[in-house]
N, C-alpha and C positions, 0 to 999 in steps of 0.2 A: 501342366501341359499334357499329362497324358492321361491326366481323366477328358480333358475334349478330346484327346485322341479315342479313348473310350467311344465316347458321349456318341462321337461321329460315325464310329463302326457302328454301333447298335440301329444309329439311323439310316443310315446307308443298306444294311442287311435285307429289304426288301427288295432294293432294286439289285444288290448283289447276287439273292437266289433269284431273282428273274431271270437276271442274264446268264446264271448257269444253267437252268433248264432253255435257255433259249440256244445257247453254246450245243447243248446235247440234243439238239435237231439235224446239226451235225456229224457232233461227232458223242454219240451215245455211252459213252462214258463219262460223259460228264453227270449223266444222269446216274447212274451206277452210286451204291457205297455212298452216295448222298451227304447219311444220317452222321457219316463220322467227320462231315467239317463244320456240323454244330456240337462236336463235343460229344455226342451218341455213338455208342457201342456195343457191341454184346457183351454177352458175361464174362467177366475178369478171370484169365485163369493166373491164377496164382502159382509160387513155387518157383519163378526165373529170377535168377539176376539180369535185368535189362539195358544193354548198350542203347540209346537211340541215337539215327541216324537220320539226318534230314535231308535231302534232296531233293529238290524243287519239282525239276522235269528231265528230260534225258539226258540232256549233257552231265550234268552235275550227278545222275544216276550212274550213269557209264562211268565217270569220273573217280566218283564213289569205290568201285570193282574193287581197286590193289587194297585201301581201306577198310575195306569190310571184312576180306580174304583173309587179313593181317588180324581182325579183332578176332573171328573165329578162332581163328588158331594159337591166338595168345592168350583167350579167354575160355576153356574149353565147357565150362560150367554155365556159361551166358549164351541168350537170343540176343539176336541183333532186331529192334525195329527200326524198320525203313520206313519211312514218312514221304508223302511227295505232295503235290497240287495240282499236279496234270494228270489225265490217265494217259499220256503218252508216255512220260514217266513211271508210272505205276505198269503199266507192262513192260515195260524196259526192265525193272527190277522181276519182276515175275522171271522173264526170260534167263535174266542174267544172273538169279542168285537161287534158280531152282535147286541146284546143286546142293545146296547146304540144308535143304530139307525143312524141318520143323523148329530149327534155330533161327531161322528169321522168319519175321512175320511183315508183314505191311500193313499202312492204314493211310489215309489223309488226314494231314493235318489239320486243328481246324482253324476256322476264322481266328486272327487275333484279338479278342473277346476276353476278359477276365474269369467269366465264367466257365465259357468253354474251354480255354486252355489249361483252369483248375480242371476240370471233369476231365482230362485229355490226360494229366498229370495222374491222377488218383485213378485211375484205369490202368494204366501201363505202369508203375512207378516204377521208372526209370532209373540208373543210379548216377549217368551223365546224358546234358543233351546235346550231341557233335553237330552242329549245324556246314553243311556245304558251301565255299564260293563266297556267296553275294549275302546271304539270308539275315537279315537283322529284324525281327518282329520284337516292339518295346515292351511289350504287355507276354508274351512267351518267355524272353529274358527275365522280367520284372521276376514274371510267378515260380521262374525253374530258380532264378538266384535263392529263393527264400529256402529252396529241400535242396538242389540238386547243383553241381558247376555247369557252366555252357563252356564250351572252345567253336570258335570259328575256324575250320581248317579247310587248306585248300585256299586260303583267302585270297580275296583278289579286289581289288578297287581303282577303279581308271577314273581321271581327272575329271571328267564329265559326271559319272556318278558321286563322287567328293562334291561337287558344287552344288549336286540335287539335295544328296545329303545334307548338306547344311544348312539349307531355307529353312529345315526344322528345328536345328538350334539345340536347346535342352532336350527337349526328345530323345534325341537320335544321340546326343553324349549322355544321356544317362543310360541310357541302352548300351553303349561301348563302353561304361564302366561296369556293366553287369556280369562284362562276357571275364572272364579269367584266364584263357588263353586265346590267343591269336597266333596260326602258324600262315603265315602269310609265303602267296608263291616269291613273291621277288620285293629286294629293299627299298623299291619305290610303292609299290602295294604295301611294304610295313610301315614308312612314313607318313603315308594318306590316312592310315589306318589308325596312325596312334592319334593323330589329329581329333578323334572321336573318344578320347579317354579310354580307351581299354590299356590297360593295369600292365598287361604282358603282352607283346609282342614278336615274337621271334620270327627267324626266318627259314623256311623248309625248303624251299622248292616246290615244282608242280607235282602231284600224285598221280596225273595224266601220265607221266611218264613211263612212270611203274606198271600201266597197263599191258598185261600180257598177248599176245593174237593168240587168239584160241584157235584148236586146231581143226574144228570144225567147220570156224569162219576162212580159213585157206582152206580146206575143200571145197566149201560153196565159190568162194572165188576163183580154183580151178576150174568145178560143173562150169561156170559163166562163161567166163575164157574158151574152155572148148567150143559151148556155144557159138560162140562172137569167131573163132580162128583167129589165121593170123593181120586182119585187118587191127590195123591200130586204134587203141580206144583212149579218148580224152574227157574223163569225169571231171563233171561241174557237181561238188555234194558241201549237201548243207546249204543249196542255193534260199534267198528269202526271197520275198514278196518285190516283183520288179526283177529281179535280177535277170530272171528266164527270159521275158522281152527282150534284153540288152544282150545276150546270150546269143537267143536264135537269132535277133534281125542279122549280127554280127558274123552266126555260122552261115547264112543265108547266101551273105555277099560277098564271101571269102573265095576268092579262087586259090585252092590248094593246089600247090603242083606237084601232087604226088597223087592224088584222088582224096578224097573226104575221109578222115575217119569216121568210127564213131562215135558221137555225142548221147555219152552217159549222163542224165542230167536226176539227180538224189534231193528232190525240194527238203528243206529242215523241217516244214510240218505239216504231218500226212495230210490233215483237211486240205491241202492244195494240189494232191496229186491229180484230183479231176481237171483243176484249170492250168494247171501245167499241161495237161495230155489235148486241152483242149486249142492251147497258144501252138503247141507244135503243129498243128494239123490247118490252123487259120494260117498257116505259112506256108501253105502246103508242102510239109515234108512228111515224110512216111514213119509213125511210130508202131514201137513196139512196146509191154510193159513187163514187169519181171516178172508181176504175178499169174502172167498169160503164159509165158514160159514152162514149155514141158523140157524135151528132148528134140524139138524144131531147133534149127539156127539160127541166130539174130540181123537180120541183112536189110532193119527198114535204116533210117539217117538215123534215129532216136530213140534210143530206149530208154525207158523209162524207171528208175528206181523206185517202186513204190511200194516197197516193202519196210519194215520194222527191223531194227538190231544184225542188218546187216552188214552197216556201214564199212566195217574192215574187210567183207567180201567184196564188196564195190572198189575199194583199194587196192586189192590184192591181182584185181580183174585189171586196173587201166593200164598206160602207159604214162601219163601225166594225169597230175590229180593239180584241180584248181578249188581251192577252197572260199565256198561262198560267206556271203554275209559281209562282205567284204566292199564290192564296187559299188555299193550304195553306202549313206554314213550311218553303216548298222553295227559297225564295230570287230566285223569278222569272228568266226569260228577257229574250230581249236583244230591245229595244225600238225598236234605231234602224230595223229595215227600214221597217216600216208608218211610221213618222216621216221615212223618206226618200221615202216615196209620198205624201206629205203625209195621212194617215189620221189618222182622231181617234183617240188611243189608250186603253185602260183597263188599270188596272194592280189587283191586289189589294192587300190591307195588307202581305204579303213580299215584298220587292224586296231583299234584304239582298246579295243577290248582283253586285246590278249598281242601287248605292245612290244613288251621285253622279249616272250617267246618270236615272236614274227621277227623283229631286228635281229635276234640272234641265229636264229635260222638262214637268214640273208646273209648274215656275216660270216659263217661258216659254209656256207657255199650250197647249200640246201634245199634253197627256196629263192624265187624270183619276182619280182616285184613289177602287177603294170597298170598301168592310169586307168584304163576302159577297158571296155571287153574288146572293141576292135585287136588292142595291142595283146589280148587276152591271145586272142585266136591266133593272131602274127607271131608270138614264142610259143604255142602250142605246135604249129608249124615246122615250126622251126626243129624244134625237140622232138617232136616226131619223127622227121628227116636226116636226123644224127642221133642213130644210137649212141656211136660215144660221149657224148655230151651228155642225155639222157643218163647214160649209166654213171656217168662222174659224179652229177648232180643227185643222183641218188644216191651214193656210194656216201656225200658228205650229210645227206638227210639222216640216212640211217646212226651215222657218229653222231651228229648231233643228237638225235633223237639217245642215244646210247650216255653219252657225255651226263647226261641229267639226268641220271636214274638214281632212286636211292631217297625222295621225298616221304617215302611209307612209311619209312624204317625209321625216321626223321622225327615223323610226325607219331608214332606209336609210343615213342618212346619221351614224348611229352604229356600225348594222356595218359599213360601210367600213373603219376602224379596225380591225376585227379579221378583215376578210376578206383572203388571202392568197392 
């Protein structure tokens, strides 16, 4: 099975780098660092012991932080490399781990390819590969099992993923018997998980949790706030594809009776922040964008978040945070930030992605839950119009958010075991 899995990647690989130089007409990173997701590198510097760390794209980057924070400082004689497959991703990391200087390095992954991922291997030799979240490549597994352990940590697998998974059968379980730890966020995540044969299992918690606000990101959410004053702000972040229509038609026809806040709206991937700024203006409401932003005021209906790695500034700025990915069945985004700033949060009826944490946010009083965006706008409203409420509702976000700290510590102290 996984020499046609082979067979198929090597055939596919033309039209693969097509459509990433065709992707980087967009968005020009993609054309970037190219040479390192066929396995091509520069000169090997040798002399590290190497932690590597894998991380898809940004969330799982962001996610990454408490993890990586924890290897540094429990490993003080090792680089960390960071691997990713977006360059949304890959400056996400840039931004977020400059700090640590010459101990981590980054690259792209490359195709899952036998060759390439040997050439990937005997370039870096690594001594573990920590893969983030979701990431299961059978031919990375296959090659790292033979030198090196794999752990999946952070793991996470919702009932729709389990079902995709399994149309491949042997595949995808000999790949989960490759991997030798699994620290899964929650004991519904380790059950679906062992379903795939991986050997160990255990249960951590989220590492999302552990993430700290940096204090620079509550400065910048200060500067914004002063910006904006004391009109109330209702951020839509981490909005996808759709969501924005449903959004604005919905802010459009809202009679507030209080006057309008305003509608912070933070698309999840930059290449949209053009047609995002472009649907706002086809409605005719007056935008504004963050990257315009000097020391002027913000007073159009809509400003625009279209900036990188600020996401906990965007938080720090609203009054209600409504987390996207959500009123479409895209499975929703990750809830704890605005819940560690103590923010009331709003969730749509798809959380399927990140289920446990969403229900338990609800149940501790945190977070609220609503069908459409009409009802979106109507507890936005609402919340807006009673600080007490608001501040209850955040008051239980932040416990919760607090309640569940402590997955790094969790999770560190299981790779030990297989760091070497």
């Amino acid at each position: 099975m996984r020499t046609f899995y082979s067979v198929m990647w090597y055939l596919a690989l033309p039209l693969v780098l097509l459509r990433l130089w065709w992707r980087g007409m967009k968005e020009p990173g993609y054309r970037q660092h190219w040479r390192e997701r066929l396995g091509i590198y520069r000169e090997r510097v040798p002399g590290w012991h190497t932690i590597w760390v894998h991380a898809v794209s940004v969330g799982e980057t962001r996610a990454a932080e408490p993890l990586i924070d924890a290897l540094v400082e429990a490993y003080p004689d090792s680089r960390i490399l960071l691997t990713h497959m977006t360059p949304t991703g890959r400056a996400t990391g840039k931004a977020l781990f400059a700090k640590h200087g010459e101990r981590l390095i980054q690259a792209y992954l490359p195709y899952d390819t036998v060759a390439m991922v040997n050439r990937f291997i005997r370039q870096f030799t690594p001594r573990i590969c920590i893969l983030m979240e979701t990431e299961v490549w059978p031919n990375l597994i296959a090659a790292c099992g033979e030198r090196i352990p794999v752990a999946l940590v952070n793991a996470r697998l919702s009932e729709r993923s389990l079902r995709r998974g399994q149309r491949f059968g042997q595949l995808m379980t000999d790949a989960g018997r490759g991997i030798a730890l699994v620290a899964a966020q929650t004991g519904a995540d380790a059950a679906r998980l062992r379903s795939f044969g991986a050997p160990r299992v255990e249960v951590t918690g989220s590492i999302k949790f552990d993430v700290v606000v940096p204090e620079a990101a509550l400065a910048t959410g200060a500067w914004l706030r002063a910006r904006i004053g004391a009109r109330p702000v209702l951020l839509c972040a981490s909005t996808r594809d759709g969501e924005e229509a449903l959004i604005l038609d919905a802010f459009k026809r809202m009679a507030w009776p209080q006057g309008a806040p305003l509608l912070m709206i933070v698309p999840r991937h930059p290449q949209r922040f053009d047609d995002v700024a472009a649907q706002v203006l086809e409605r005719g409401l007056s935008l504004q964008r963050r990257s315009g932003l000097a020391q002027q005021g913000v007073d159009a209906d809509v400003l625009l978040g279209d900036s990188m790695g600020e996401m906990f500034a965007y938080y720090a700025a609203c009054d209600v945070a409504f987390v996207g990915g959500s009123l479409l069945p895209l499975g929703g985004q990750n809830l704890i930030e605005p819940c560690a700033l103590g923010k009331p949060v709003l969730v749509g009826p798809h959380t399927f992605n990140f289920a446990l944490a969403t229900e338990d946010a609800i149940a501790d009083g945190g977070a609220l839950r609503v069908p459409d965006a009409p009802a979106l706008l109507s507890e936005a409203a609402r919340l807006l119009g009673d600080p007490a409420a608001r501040a209850g509702i955040g008051a239980h976000a932040a416990a919760y958010a607090q309640r569940h700290r402590g997955a790094t510590a969790r999770t560190v102290g299981l790779l030990r075991r297989l760091i070497y």
